[in-house]
PDB file of N, CA, C and O in Angstrom:
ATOM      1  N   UNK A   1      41.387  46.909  16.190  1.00  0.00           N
ATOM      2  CA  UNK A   1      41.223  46.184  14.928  1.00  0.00           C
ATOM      3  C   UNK A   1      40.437  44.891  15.159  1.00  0.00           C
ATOM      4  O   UNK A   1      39.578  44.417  14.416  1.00  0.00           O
ATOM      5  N   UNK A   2      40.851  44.440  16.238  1.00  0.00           N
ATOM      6  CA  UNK A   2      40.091  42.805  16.708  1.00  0.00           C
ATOM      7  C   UNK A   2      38.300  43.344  16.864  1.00  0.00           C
ATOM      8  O   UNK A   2      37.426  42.574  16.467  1.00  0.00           O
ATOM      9  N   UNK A   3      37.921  44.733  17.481  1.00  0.00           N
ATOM     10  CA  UNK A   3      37.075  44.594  17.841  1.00  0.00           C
ATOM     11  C   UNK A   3      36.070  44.743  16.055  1.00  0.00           C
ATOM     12  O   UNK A   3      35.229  44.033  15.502  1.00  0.00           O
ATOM     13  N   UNK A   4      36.740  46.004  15.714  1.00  0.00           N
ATOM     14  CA  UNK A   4      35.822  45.773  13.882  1.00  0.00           C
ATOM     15  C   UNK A   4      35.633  44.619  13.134  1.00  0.00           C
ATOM     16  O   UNK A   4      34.566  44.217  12.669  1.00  0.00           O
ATOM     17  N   UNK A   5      36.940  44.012  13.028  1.00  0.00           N
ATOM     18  CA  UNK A   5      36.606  42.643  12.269  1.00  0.00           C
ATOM     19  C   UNK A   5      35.801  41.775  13.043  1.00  0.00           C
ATOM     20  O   UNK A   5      35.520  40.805  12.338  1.00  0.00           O
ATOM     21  N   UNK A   6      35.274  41.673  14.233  1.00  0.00           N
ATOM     22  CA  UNK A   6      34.054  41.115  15.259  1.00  0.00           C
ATOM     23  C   UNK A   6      33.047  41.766  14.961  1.00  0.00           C
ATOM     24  O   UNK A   6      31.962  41.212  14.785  1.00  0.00           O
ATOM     25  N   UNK A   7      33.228  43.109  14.846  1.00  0.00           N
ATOM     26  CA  UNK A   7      31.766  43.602  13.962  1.00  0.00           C
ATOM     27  C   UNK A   7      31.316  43.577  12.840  1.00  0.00           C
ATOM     28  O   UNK A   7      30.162  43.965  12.660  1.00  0.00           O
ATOM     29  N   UNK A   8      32.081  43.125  11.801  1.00  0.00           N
ATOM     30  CA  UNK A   8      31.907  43.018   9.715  1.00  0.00           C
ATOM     31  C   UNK A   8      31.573  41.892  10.140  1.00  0.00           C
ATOM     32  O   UNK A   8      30.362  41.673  10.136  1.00  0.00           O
ATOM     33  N   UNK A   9      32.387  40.922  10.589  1.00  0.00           N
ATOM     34  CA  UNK A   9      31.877  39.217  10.984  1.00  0.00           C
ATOM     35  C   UNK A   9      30.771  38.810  11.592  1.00  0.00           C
ATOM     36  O   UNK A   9      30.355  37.657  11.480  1.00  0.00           O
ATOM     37  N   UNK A  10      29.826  40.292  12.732  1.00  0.00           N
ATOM     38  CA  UNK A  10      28.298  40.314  13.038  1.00  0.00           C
ATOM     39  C   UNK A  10      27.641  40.333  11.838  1.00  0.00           C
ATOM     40  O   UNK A  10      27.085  39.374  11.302  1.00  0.00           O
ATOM     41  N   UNK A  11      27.760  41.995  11.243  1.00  0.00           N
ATOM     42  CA  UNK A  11      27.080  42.122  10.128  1.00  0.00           C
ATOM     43  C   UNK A  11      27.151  41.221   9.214  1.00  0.00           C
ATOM     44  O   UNK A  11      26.052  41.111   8.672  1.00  0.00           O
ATOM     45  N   UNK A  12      27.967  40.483   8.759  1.00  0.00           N
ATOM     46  CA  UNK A  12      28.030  39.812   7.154  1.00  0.00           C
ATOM     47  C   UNK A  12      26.825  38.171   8.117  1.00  0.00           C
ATOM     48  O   UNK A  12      25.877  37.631   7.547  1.00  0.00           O
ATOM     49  N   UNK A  13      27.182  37.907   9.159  1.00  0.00           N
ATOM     50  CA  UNK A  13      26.197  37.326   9.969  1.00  0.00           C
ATOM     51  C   UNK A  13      24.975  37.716   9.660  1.00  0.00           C
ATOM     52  O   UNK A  13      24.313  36.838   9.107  1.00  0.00           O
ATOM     53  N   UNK A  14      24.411  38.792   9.835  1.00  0.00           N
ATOM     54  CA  UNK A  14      23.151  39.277   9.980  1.00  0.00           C
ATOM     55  C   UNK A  14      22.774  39.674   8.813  1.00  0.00           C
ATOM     56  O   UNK A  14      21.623  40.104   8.733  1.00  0.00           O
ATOM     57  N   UNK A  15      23.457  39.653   7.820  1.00  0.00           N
ATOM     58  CA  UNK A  15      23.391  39.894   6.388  1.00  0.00           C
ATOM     59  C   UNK A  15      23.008  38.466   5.093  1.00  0.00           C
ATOM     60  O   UNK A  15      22.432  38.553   4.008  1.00  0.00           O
ATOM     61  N   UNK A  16      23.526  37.419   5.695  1.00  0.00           N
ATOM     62  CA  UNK A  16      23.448  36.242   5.316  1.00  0.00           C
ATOM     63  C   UNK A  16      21.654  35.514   5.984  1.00  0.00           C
ATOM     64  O   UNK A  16      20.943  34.861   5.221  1.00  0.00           O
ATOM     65  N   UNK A  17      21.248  35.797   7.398  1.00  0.00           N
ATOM     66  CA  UNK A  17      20.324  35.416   8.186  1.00  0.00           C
ATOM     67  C   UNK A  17      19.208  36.107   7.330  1.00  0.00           C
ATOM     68  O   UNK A  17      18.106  35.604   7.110  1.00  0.00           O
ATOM     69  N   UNK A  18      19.707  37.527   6.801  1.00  0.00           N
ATOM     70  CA  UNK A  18      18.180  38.345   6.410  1.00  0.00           C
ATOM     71  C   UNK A  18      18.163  37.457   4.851  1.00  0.00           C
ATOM     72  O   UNK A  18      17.188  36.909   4.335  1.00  0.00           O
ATOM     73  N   UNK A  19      19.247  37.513   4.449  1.00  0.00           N
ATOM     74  CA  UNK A  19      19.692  36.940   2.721  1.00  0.00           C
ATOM     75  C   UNK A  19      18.326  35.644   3.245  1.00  0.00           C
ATOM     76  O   UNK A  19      17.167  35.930   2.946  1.00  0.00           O
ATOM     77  N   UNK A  20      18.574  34.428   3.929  1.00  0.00           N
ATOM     78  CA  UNK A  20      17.990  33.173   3.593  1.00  0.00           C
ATOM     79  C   UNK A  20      16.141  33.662   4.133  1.00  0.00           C
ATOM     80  O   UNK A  20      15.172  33.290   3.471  1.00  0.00           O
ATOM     81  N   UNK A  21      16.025  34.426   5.268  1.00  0.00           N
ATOM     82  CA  UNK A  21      15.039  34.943   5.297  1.00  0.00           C
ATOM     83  C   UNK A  21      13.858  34.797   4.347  1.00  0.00           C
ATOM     84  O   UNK A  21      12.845  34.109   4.218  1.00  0.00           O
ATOM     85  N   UNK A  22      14.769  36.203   3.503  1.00  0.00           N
ATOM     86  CA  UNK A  22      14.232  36.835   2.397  1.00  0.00           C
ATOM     87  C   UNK A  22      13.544  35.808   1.674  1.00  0.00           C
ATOM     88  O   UNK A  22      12.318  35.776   1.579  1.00  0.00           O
ATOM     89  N   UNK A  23      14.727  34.526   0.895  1.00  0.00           N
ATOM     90  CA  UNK A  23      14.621  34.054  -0.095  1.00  0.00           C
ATOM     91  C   UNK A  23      13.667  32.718   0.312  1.00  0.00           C
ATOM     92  O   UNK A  23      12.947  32.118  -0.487  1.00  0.00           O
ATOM     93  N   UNK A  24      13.832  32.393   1.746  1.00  0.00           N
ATOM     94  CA  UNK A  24      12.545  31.774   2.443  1.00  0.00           C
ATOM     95  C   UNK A  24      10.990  32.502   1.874  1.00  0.00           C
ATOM     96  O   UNK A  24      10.067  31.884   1.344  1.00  0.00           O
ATOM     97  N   UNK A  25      11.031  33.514   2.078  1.00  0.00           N
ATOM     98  CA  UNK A  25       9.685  34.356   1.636  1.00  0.00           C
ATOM     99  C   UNK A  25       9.589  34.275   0.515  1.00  0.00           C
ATOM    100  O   UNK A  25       8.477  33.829   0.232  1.00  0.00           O
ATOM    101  N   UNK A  26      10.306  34.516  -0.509  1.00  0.00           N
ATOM    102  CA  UNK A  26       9.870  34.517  -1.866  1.00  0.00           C
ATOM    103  C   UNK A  26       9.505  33.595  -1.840  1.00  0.00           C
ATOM    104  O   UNK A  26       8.278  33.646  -1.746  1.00  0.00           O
ATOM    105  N   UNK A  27      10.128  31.938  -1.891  1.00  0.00           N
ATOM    106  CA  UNK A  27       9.498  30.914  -2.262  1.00  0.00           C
ATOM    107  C   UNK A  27       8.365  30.680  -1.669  1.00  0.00           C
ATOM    108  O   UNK A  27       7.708  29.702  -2.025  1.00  0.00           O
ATOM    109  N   UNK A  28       7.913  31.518  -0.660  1.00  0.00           N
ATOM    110  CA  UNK A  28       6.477  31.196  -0.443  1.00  0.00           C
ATOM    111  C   UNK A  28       5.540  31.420  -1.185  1.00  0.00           C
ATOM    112  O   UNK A  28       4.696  30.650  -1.644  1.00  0.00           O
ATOM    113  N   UNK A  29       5.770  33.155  -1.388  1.00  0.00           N
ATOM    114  CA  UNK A  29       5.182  33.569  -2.148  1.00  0.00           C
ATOM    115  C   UNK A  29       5.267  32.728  -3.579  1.00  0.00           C
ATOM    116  O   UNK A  29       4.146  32.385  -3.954  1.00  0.00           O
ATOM    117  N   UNK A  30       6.026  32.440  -4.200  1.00  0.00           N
ATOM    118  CA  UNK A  30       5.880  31.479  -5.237  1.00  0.00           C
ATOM    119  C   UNK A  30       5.487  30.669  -5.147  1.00  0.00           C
ATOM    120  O   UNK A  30       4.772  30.363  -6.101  1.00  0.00           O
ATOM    121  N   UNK A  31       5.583  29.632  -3.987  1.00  0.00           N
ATOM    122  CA  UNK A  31       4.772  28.497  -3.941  1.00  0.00           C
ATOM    123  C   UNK A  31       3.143  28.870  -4.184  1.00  0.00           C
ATOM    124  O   UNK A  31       2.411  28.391  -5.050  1.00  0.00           O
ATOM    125  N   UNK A  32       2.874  29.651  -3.384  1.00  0.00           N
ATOM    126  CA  UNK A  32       1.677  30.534  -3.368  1.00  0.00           C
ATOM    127  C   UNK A  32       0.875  30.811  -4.645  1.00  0.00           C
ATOM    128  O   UNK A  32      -0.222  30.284  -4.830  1.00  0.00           O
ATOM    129  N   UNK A  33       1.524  31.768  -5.645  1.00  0.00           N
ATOM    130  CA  UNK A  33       1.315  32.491  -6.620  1.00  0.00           C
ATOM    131  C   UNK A  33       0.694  30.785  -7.465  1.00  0.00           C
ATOM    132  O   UNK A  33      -0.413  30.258  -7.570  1.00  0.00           O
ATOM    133  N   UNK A  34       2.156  30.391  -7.934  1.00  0.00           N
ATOM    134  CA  UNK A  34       2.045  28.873  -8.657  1.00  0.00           C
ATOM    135  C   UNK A  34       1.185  27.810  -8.321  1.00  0.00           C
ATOM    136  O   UNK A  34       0.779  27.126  -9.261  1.00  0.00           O
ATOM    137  N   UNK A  35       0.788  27.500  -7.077  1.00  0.00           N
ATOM    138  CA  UNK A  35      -0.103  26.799  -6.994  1.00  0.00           C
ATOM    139  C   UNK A  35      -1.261  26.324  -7.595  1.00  0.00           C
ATOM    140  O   UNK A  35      -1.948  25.474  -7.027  1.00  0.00           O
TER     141      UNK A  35
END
């Protein structure tokens, strides 16, 4: 059980990293577009 909840607690990790990523990129692209 210790070792899964170490793995949902990777993923929701690596899930949050791609989340700000992402939303890093859009605003580029918006900065971009809007300019």
């Amino acid at each position: 059980m210790k070792g899964k909840r170490q793995h949902l607690l990777l993923y929701f990790v690596l899930g949050m990293m791609t989340g700000l990523v992402t939303a890093a990129i859009f605003q580029i692209i918006y900065a971009w577009l809007f300019h």
